[in-house]
VEXLUM-867967 format. One line per field, with one value per residue (C-alpha): residue in three letters; y, z negated, x. Coordinates in Angstrom, 3 decimals. Layout:
<pts>
resn: ALA,... .
north: Y,... .
up: Z,... .
east: X,... .
</pts>
This chain:
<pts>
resn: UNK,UNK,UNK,UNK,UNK,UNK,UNK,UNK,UNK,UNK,UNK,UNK,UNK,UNK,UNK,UNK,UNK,UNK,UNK,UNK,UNK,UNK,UNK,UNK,UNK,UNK,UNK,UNK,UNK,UNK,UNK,UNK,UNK,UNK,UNK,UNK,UNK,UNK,UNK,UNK,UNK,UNK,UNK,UNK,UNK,UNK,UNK,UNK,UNK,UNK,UNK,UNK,UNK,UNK,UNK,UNK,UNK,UNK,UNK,UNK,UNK,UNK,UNK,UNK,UNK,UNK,UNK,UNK,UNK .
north: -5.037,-6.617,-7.074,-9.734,-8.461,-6.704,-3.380,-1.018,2.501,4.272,6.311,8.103,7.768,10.371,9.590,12.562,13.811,17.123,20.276,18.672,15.917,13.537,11.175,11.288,9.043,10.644,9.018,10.831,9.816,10.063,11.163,10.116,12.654,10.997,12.228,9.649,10.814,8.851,9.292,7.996,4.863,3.926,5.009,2.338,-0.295,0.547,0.333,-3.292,-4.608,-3.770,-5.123,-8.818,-8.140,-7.493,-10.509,-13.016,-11.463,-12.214,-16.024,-16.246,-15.580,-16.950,-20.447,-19.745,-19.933,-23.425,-24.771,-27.177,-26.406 .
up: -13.858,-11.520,-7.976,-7.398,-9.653,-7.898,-8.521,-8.152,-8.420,-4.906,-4.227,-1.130,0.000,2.256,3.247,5.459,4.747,2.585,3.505,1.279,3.530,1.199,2.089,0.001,-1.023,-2.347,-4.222,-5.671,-6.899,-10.175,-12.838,-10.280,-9.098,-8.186,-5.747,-5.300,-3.273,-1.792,0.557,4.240,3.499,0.707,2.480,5.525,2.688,1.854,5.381,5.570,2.215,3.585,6.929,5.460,2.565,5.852,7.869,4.226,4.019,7.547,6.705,3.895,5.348,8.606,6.112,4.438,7.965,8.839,5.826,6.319,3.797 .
east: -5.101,-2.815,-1.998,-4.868,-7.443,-10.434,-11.774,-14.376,-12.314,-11.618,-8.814,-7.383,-3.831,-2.268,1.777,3.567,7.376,7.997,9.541,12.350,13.016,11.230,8.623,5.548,2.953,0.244,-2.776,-5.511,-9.162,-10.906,-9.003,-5.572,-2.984,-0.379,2.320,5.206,8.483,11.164,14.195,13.850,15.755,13.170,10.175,11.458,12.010,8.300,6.953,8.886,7.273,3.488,4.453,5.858,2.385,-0.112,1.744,1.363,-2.462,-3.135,-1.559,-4.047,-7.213,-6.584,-5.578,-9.471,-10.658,-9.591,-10.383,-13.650,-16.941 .
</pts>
């Protein structure tokens, strides 16, 4: 499966920092436990790499929109 490929499975993500001073990402669903730390400066590189992904996505669909049928 990659990055493009659809899917049916569901999961729920929860993100909050740790009494550790860690930031963690935490997915769970079926048969998925998954808690993923990172230090403040990683968890900011994260939040940059969804913004640019969102801003690309947006791009994309708005690109779908204009294109005639």
């Amino acid at each position: 499966m990659g990055i493009n490929s659809e899917s049916d499975m569901s999961a729920n993500l929860q993100i909050g920092p740790t009494t550790l001073g860690m930031v963690r990402i935490y997915v769970a669903g079926e048969g998925v436990d998954l808690p993923l730390d990172f230090d403040p400066d990683e968890a900011d590189e994260i939040a940059e790499e969804l913004r640019a992904a969102a801003q690309s996505a947006r791009k994309m669909a708005q690109s779908g929109k204009d294109k005639p049928r």
